[in-house]
C-alpha positions as CSV (number, residue, x, y, z in Angstrom):
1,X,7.8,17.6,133.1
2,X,10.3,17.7,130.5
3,X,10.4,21.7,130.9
4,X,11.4,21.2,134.3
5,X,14.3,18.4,134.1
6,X,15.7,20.5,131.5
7,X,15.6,23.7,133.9
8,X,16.7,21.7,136.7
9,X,19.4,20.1,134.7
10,X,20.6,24.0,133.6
11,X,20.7,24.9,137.5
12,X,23.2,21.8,138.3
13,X,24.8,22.6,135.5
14,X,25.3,26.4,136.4
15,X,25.7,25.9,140.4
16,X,29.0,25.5,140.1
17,X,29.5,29.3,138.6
18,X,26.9,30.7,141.2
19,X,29.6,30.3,144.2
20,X,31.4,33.0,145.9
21,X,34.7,31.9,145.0
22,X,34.0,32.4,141.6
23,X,32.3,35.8,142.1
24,X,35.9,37.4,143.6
25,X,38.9,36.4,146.0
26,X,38.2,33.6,148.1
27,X,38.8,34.8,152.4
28,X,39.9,33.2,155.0
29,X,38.7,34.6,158.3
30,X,40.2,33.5,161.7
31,X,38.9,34.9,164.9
32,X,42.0,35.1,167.6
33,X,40.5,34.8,171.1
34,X,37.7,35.9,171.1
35,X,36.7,35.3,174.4
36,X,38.9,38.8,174.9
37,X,36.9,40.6,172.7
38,X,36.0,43.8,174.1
39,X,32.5,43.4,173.8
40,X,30.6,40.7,172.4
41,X,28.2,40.5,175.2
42,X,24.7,38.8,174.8
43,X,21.8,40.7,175.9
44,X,20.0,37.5,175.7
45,X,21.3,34.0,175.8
46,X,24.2,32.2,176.1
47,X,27.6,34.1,175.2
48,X,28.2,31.2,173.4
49,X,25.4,31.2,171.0
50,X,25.7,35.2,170.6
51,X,29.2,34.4,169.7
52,X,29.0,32.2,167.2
53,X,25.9,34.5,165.5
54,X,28.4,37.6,165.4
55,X,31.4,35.7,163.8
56,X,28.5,34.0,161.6
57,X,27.8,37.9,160.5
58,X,31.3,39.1,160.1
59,X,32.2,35.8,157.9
60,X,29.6,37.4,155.8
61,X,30.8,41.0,155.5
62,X,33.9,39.9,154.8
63,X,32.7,37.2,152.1
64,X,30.5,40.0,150.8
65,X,33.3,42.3,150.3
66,X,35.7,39.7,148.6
67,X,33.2,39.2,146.0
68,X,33.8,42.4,145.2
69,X,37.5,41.7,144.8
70,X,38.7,40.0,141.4
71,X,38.8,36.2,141.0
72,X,41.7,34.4,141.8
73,X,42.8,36.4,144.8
74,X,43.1,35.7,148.6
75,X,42.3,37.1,151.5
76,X,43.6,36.3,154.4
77,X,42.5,38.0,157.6
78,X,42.7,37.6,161.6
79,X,40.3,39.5,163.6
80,X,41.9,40.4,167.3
81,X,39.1,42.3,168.9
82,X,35.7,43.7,168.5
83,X,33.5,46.4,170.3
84,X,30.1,45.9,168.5
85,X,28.0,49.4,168.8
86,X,26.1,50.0,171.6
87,X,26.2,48.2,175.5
88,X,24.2,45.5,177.2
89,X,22.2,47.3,180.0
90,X,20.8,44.9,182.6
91,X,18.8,47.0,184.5
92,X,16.7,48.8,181.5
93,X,14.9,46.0,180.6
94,X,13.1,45.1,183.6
95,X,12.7,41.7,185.4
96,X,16.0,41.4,184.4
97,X,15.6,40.8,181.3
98,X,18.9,42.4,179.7
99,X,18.9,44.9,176.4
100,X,21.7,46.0,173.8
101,X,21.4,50.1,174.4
102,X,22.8,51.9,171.1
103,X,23.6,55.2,171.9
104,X,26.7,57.4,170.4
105,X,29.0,57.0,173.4
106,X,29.3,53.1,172.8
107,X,30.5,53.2,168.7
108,X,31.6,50.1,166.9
109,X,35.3,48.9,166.6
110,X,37.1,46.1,164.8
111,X,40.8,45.5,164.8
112,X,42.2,43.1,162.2
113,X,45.0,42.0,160.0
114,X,44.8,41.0,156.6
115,X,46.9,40.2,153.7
116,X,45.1,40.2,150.1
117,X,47.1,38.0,147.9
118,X,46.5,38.4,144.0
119,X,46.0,35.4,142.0
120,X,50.1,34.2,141.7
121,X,50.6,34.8,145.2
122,X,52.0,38.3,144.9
123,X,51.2,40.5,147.9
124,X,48.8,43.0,147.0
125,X,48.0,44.9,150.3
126,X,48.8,43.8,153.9
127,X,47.8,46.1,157.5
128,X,47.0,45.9,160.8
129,X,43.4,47.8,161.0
130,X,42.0,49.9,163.8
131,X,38.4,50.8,162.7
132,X,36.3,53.2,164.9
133,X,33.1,54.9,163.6
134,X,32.3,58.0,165.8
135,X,30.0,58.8,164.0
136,X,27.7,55.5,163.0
137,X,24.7,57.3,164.5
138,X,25.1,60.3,161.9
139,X,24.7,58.1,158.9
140,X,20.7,57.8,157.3
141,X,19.4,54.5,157.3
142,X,16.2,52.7,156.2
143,X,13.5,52.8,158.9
144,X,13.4,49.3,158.2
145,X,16.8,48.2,158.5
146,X,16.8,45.8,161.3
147,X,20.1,44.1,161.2
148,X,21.7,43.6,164.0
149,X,24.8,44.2,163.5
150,X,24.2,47.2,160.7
151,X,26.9,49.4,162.3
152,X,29.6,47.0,162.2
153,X,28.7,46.1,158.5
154,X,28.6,49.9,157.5
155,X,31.7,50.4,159.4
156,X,33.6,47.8,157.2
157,X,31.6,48.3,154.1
158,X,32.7,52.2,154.0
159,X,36.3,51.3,155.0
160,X,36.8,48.7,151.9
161,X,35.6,50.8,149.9
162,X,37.6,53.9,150.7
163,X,40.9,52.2,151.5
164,X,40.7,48.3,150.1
165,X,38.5,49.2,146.4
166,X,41.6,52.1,145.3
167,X,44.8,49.9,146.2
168,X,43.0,47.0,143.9
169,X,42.3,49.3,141.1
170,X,45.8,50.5,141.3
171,X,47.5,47.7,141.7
172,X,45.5,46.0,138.6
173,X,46.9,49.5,136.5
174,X,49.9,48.7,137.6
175,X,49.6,45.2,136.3
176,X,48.4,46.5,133.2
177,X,51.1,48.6,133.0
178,X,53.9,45.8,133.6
179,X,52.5,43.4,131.0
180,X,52.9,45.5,128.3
């Protein structure tokens, strides 16, 4: 019993050093009308519910990616449309039952604006993003991977880290560079 208080005890302790905005920057993540999204269509349930379960997701990607980013920074973003990968077909499914239908004619889009902030407030990258993958369907994958929204996330997950991953590392050099 006295093992486990003490473990227990550690955890509390530790939480605190666990969270994400210690990790990297912290992200704020604002979705502008997205009612006019291009297509966020539910092929089942409410819009409403399907929705809130794709910002849910992209709140993730983009938490996942700022962990990635050093401590102390911001990241500020303000997502204006999305085309998630694929289109809801409602006569495929039968008895009206509609279906998502991924095939490489409907590829995923994301447009966004973001500002990354480093940790005085100094501006370290700022853009208005148009992302497109033509080719989402080329890219191996696990047979098991069965997230829903695996396109979009690969989508942003190659884009940070060919565009977002550089202009940190420079910018830190250049830092560096300044301070000494």
């Amino acid at each position: 019993m006295k093992t486990f208080l003490i473990a227990l005890l550690t955890l509390a302790v530790s939480a605190p050093a666990l969270s994400s905005n210690e990790a990297g920057a912290s992200v704020e993540l604002k979705f502008q009308e997205p009612k006019k999204f291009t297509d966020i269509r539910a092929a089942n349930g409410t819009r409403g519910k399907f929705t809130e379960r794709v910002q849910h997701n992209f709140e993730e990607f983009f938490q996942d990616m700022a962990s990635e980013l050093p401590a102390g920074y911001s990241w500020n973003i303000t997502v204006t449309d999305i085309d998630l990968a694929g289109d809801v077909d409602y006569f495929i499914g039968g008895a009206g039952n509609p279906l998502r239908v991924v095939k490489e004619i409907h590829s995923p889009a994301i447009t966004f604006s973001h500002v990354l902030l480093d940790h005085e407030g100094e501006e370290v990258v700022s853009a208005e993003e148009k992302l497109r993958d033509m080719g989402f369907m080329q890219t191996l994958r696990s047979v098991n991977d069965s997230d829903p929204f695996r396109y979009e996330k690969q989508m942003l997950t190659d884009w940070f880290q060919k565009e977002i991953e550089p202009i940190v590392k420079d910018y830190a050099k250049m830092q560096s560079n300044v301070s000494h």
